[in-house]
N, C-alpha and C positions, 0 to 999 in steps of 0.2 A: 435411634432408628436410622438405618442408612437413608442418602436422598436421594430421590429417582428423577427420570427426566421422562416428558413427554415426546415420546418417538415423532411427533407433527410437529412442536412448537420448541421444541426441546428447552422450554421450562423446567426448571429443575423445583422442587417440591418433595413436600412430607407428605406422603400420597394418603395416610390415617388422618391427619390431621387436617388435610383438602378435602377429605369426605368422600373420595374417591373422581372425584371432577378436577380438571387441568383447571388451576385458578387463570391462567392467561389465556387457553383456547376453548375453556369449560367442555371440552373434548369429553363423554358421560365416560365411567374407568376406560380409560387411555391404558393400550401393549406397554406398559415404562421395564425397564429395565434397570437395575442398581447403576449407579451415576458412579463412570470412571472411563475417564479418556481412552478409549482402544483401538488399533488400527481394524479390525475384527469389524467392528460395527462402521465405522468408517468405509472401508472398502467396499462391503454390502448394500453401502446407499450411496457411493459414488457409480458402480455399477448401476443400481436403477436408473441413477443424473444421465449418465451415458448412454444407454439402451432409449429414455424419453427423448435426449437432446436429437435421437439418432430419427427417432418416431417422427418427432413434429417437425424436421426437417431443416433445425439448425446447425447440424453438421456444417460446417465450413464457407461458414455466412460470416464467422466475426476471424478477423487474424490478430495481427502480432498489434502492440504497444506502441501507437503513434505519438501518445505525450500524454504529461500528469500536468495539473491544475494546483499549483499552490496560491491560497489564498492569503494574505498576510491584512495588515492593518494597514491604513493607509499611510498613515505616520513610517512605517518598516519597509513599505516595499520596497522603497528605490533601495536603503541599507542592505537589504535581502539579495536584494537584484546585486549588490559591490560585492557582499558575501561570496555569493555562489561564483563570481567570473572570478572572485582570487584563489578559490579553491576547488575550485572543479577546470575540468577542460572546456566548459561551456562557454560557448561567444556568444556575445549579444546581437541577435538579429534584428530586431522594433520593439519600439514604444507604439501604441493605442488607446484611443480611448472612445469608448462610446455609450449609449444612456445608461449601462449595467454598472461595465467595468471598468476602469486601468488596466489596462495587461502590457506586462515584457514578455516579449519573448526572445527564450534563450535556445540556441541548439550547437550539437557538434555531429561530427562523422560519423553515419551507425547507429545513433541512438534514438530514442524516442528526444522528441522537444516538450520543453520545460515552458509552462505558461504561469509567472509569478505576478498574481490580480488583488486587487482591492477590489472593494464592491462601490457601488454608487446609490444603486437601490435600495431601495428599505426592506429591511427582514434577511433573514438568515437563516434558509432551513437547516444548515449543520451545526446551527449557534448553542442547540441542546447537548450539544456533543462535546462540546470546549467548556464547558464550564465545569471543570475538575479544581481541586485545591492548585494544583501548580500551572492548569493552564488558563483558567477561567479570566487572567489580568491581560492575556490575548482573546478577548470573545470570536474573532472573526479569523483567528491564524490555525490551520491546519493542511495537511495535504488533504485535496477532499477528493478529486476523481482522477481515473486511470481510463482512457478515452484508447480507446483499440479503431482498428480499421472494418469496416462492414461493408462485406462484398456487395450488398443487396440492404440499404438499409431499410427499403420500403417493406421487403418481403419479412425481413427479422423483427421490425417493430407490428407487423400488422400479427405475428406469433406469439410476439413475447405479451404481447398485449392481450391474448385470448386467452392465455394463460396464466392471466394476473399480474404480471409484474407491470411494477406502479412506477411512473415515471415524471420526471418534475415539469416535464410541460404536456399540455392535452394532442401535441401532435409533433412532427418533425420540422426544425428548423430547418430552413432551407434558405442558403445564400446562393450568393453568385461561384463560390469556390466552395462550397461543400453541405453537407446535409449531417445532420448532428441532431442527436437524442442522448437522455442522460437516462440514468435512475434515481428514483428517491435516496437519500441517502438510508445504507444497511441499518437496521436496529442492532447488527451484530460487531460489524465493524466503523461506524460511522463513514464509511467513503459511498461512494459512489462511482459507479460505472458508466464511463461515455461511450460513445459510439460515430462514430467520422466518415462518411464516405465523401471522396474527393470528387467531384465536378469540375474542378481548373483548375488551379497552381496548387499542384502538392508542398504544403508547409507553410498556405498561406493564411491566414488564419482571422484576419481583419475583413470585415465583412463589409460592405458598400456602405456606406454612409458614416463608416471609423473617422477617427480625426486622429493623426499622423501626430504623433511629440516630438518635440525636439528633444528626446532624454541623447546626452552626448557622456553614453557611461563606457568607460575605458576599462579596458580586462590590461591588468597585470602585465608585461612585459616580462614575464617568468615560464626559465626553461623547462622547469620540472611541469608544467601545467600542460604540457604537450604528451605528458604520461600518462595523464587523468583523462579516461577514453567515454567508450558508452556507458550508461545505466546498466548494469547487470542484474540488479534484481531490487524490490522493494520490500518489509519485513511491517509488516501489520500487526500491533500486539492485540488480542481477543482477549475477553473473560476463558477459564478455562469450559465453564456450561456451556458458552459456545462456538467453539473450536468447532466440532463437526458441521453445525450446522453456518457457518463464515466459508468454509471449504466446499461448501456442497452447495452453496448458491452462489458462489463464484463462479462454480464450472457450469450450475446450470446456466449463466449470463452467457459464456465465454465457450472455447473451444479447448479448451484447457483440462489435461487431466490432471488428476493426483497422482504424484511420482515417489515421495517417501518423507520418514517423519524421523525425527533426533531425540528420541527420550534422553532428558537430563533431570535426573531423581534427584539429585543431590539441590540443585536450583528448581524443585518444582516447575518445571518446564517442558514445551514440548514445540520442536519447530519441527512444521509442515512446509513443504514445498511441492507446488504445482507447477508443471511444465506446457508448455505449448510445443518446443523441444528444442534439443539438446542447444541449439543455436540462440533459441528468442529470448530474447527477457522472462524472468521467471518472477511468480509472484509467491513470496514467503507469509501466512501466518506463524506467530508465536501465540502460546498459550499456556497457561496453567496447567498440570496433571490431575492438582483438583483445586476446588475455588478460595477463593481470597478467604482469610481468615484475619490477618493483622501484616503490617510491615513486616515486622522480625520472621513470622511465621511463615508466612508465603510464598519468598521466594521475589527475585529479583523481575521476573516478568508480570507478577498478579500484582506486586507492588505498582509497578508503572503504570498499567492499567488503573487503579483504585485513584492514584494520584495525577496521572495525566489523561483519563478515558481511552476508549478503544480507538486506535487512531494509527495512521503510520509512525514507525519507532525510527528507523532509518532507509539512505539512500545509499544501496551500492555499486561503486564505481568502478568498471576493468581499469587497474593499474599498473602500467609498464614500470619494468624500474624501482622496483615497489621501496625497494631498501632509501635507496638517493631520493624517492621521491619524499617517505616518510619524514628524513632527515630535513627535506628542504622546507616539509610544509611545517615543520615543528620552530624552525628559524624562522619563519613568517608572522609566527605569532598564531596559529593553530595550537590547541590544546586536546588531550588525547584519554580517554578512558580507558586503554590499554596500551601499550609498546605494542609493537607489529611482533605477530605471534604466527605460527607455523614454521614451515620448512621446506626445503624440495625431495626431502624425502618423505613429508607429510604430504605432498602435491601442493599445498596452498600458502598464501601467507595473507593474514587479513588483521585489520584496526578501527576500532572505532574514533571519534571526533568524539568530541563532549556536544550538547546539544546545541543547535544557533538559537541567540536569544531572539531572532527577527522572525525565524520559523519553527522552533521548535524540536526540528530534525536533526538527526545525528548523520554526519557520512562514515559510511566505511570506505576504505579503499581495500581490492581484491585482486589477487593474481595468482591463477592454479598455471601451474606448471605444465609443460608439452604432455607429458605420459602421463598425466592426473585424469582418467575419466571420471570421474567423479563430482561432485559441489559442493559438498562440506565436507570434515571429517568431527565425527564428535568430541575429538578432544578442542578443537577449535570453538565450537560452537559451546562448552562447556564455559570455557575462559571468556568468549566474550557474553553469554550470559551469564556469568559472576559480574563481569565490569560496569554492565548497565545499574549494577544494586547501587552505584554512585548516583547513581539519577535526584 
């Protein structure tokens, strides 16, 4: 019998064999629809996302991508922290610490800043999220939140709050340099959504009472790393059952629509992309076309998911130079899941990294061409969904 999904909870189920009640929202027979990834159904409940977002008055309270929150082990971080400055364009701005966390922070020109933390505290609410076959030996490493700018944090939390959304602390933190809210971390994606409004130094991120390290970590004296620019985008793998619904509570968080999707049949696959626009960091879901059935079967993105949980896949980097650059980072001892694949007659050329063992995450490096308006082409996004079945 096919399997259907619940249009609320989008539980997926044997609706004869449920008795006709959603085992997860016991919703009494639920509108379900036959379960298969479509832009069709998609579109029709991004449009409500949009028309509500417009109703309750969060229209143009949240902006662009201030900085992501990588968390590592505490043993990894500093390794992490030498990681990223050899192979990104990121320079190291502070070391902190205070009764939570460790935090480095890293930033370059343009781009959202990089906050790479160990915890201090006890407990972990995205610790249920890591404990996959291949990641479960890092409990505490993932990328967990993607922290945007909010016009008005008082007025967006006192809506999002009336409207349910559950967030990890019972009110807004507030420092000397900024005010900051998170969300629980997703059931769909494991991350979590932060929220920053500035009060005083933009990018300052240590809060009164931090305690200042002496970390004296040295970026690389390499030319190619001045090629390695902003974060262009982030790629999130989902289960394929919840694709729609990862996409549709992102935008309802954020000011971001849905801008279009890659069916790749051949890899059971399907990469979504939401824009803020054409300018700002974009956030990528990957998904399944349908759900995980076995390694061999499923497809190189359901695999990853099954073996690593729902969690960010990789980080993408504008890359100048992209040929010399590849070339230099492969001499450095960088190791690569693809050769740099495209064209300038494709508009783009882009590579995956194999994963770091201190984060988990994979970099691409990316560079579309002057006349490319575009952001993927599917042959591209084909090739490096094959390459990740290395994972």
């Amino acid at each position: 019998m096919a399997k259907l999904i619940c249009p609320k909870c989008k539980k997926v189920f044997d609706l004869a064999a449920a008795g006709g009640v959603c085992p997860a929202c016991k919703r009494q027979q639920p509108g379900v629809y036959d379960f298969a990834n479509s832009d069709e159904f998609l579109r029709k409940n991004v449009t409500i996302v949009m028309e509500e977002r417009l109703k309750a008055g969060l229209e143009g309270l949240v902006g662009g991508l201030e900085c992501v929150i990588i968390n590592t082990e505490e043993s990894t971080q500093r390794p992490a922290v030498e990681e990223m400055l050899r192979y990104t364009g990121l320079n190291f701005d502070a070391a902190f610490q205070d009764g939570d966390y460790t935090t480095c922070v890293l930033k370059t020109a343009g781009s959202a800043d990089f906050l790479v933390r160990s915890r201090r505290m006890p407990g972990n609410p995205f610790g249920p999220f890591n404990a996959f076959p291949k990641s479960r030996h890092l409990p505490n490493t993932r990328l967990e939140t993607f922290v945007f700018e909010a016009k008005d944090l008082e007025k967006y939390f006192a809506v999002q709050k009336s409207r349910g959304i559950r967030f990890l602390t019972d009110d807004i933190i507030r420092t000397d340099e900024y005010f900051f809210i998170q969300t629980q971390p997703s059931r769909f994606t494991g991350n979590s959504i932060g929220f920053i409004q500035w009060k005083g130094k933009r990018g300052d991120y240590a809060a009164k009472g931090s305690r200042g390290l002496g970390w004296d970590v040295k970026k690389p004296a390499k030319p190619h790393l001045k090629n390695i620019r902003h974060l262009d985008h982030a790629a999130t793998r989902v289960k394929a059952e919840d694709r729609d619904a990862a996409i549709i509570e992102f935008l309802d968080l954020t000011n971001y629509h849905f801008d279009f999707a890659i069916y790749v049949n051949v890899f059971n696959s399907i990469t979504n992309v939401a824009r803020l626009s054409k300018q700002d960091y974009a956030m990528v879901f990957t998904s399944g076309i349908s759900p995980y059935i076995s390694d061999e079967l499923s497809g190189p993105t359901e695999k990853f998911v099954h073996n690593y949980g729902q969690r960010v896949h990789h980080l993408a980097f504008h890359t100048e130079n992209i040929e010399a650059t590849f070339d230099a980072l492969g001499k450095d001892g960088m190791n690569f899941l693809i050769t740099l694949i495209g064209s300038p007659d494709e508009g783009l050329k882009q590579t995956f990294t194999v994963a770091s063992p201190h984060t988990l995450l994979v970099n691409e490096y990316i560079y579309r061409y002057g006349d490319f308006d575009g952001f993927f082409t599917k042959s591209n996004v084909t090739a490096l969904t094959g390459a990740t079945g290395k994972q």
